[in-house]
Every structure is written in structure tokens, then in C-alpha cells.
C-alpha positions, 0 to 999 in steps of 0.5 A: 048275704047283703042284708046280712053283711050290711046288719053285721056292719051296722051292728060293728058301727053301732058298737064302736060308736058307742064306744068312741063316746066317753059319758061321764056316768061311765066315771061315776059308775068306775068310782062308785063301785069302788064303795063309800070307805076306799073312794074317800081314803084314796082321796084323803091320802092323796091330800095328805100326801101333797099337803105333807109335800108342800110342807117339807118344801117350805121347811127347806126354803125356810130352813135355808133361808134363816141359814143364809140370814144368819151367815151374812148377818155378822158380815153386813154389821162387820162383826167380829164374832159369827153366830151359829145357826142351830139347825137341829130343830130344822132338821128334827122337823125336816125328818119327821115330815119326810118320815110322815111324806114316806109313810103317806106314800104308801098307804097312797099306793095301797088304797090305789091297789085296792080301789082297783081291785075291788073295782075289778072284781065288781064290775068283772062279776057283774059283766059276767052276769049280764053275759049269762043272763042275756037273752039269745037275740043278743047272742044274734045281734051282737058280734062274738068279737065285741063280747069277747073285747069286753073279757079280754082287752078291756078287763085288762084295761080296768085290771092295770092301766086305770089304777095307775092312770087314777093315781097318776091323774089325782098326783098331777092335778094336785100338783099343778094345784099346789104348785100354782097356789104357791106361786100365785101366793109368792107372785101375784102377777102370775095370776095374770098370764094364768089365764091365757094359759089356761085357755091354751091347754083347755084347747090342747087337751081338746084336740088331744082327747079326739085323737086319742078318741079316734085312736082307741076307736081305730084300735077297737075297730081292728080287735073286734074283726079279729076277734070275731074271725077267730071265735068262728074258726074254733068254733067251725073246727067240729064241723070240720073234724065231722066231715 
């Protein structure tokens, strides 16, 4: 009873070890199944998106800006009469990039929806194949609660919460891209104390991604016992009723 319950916690060990580790063939493996037209539609779109974003940013300062300039012009030179500012073209090009950003929105969401479904339903089917093609060792080797984690917990994952957070983590990324291009192109002094912050958030997300590591890991490590304990009890309920 010893040996059996040391190989148990091994195998238990073993598993959550494995799945404290986050190999970067995991992420290409996520991203190439969601095939060769979708992956770079999403990407495209997210481009787009955020190149339409700037735009209407810059069409609003300058839009602004010329409005100002053209007020305090006649006032500077003490002239009598006050030019108007035509703001038609400015609006006329404002709208369309809003119309354009909107639209770009969408088929933003769209392709996220669709990667992760795809996605889903191709790493579903071929979770489900290994499972029922495996041999009986693994059946012995493996616990039940670890098998069932992998159905349960861990489709509901890649079903809901990596779409988003993909879509999330291109959103953010291109915006502190822009957002530091532009910067960087009004001030260029900015590029100096780039670097230290640069530094200090590599190391912030360092520690962040242990914790959040260890706090998967102490997730997993609840879930599977659990698990485990209840697929024994059902399945012990026969034996039971016989007796």
C-alpha cells in the first residue's frame, strides 16, 4: 500500500510539474491549429484596427489644431475681420475613419470568435482521439482526475478565456506600440527613460508570471484529488448496490 501510494504521488508530481511549465511549442501549437487564413486575418485586422485608431487621432489633433490657429490668427495681427474655419473636409474625414475603425472592430471580433473556435473544436477532437486510442498502461499510470482536468476544466479554458485573452494581449501590445511610436516621434527624449522602464517591467512580469505559475499550479493541484476521488465513487456506486 506504500509503494502504491508513493507511485500515485509521483505520477500526481509528475503531471503538475509538467503542467507548471509553459513551452512555447504549447503557443505555436495553440496558434497553428487555427490554420493558415484565420491566423493572419486576425493579425491583419488587429493591424488595421490600430492603424485606423492612430489615424483618427491624429485627424482630431490636427483638426484641432488648425481650428485654434485659425481663431488666434486674426486676433494676434488685430484684424478686423475673422476668417472662418471650414470644418466639413475635417469632419468628412473624421467620420469615414470612425465608420472604417467600427467596422474594423468587428471583423476583429469575428476572426477572434472564429480562431477560438476552430481552435477548439481541433484540439477537442484530437484530445479525444489520443484518450481513446491509448493503451491500458495509461489508463494505470495516469490519475482519472488528471484525464478528466483535460475534459473538463482545461476545454473550458481554451473554449472562453484564451480568445479573449489573445485578443486582449495583441490589443494592448499594439497599443503601447503606438502609443510609444508616437511619443517617441513628438519627444524624443522619451527614448532615454525608455530604457530603464523597459527593464523594470521585463522584471515585474517575471515575478508575475511565477506567481501566477505557482498559483495555476496550486489550482491544478486541488482539482485533480478531487477529481479523482469522485470518478472512484461513482464508479465504486456498482459495487456498493451489489453487496
Amino acid at each position: 500500500e506504500e509503494v502504491t501510494e508513493s507511485d500515485d504521488e509521483d505520477n500526481l508530481s509528475s503531471v503538475l510539474h509538467q503542467r507548471a511549465k509553459m513551452p512555447w511549442r504549447a503557443c505555436g501549437k495553440y496558434l497553428s491549429a487555427a490554420g493558415i487564413l484565420l491566423l493572419p486575418l486576425l493579425l491583419l485586422s488587429q493591424l488595421l484596427k490600430h492603424t485606423v485608431m492612430v489615424a483618427i487621432d491624429y485627424c482630431l489633433a490636427l483638426w484641432t489644431e488648425h481650428a485654434i490657429s485659425v481663431k488666434i490668427e486674426p486676433e494676434t495681427r488685430n484684424c478686423s475681420q475673422c476668417m472662418e474655419f471650414d470644418h466639413s473636409p475635417y469632419s468628412k474625414v473624421f467620420s469615414v475613419l470612425c465608420c472604417l475603425g467600427i467596422v474594423l472592430c468587428l471583423v476583429t471580433s469575428i476572426a477572434v470568435e472564429w480562431t477560438g473556435l476552430k481552435v477548439t473544436k481541433k484540439l477537442h477532437s484530437s484530445l479525444l482521439n489520443k484518450i481513446i486510442l491509448a493503451p491500458m498502461r495509461f489508463f494505470e499510470t495516469t490519475p482519472l482526475g488528471s484525464i478528466l482536468n483535460r475534459f473538463s476544466a482545461d476545454c473550458n479554458t481554451i473554449d472562453q478565456h484564451i480568445p479573449a485573452t489573445l485578443e486582449c494581449l495583441s490589443r494592448s501590445t499594439l497599443l503601447c506600440v503606438s502609443a510609444l511610436a508616437v511619443i517617441s516621434y513628438v519627444t524624443p527624449m522619451f527614448l532615454i527613460a525608455l530604457v530603464p522602464l523597459a527593464i523594470m517591467c521585463y522584471f515585474i512580469q517575471k515575478y508575475f508570471r511565477v506567481a501566477s505559475r505557482d498559483l495555476q499550479q496550486l489550482d491544478d493541484s486541488t482539482q485533480l484529488p478531487l477529481l479523482s476521488h469522485f470518478s472512484e465513487t461513482v464508479e465504486g456506486l456498482t459495487t456498493i448496490r451489489a453487496f
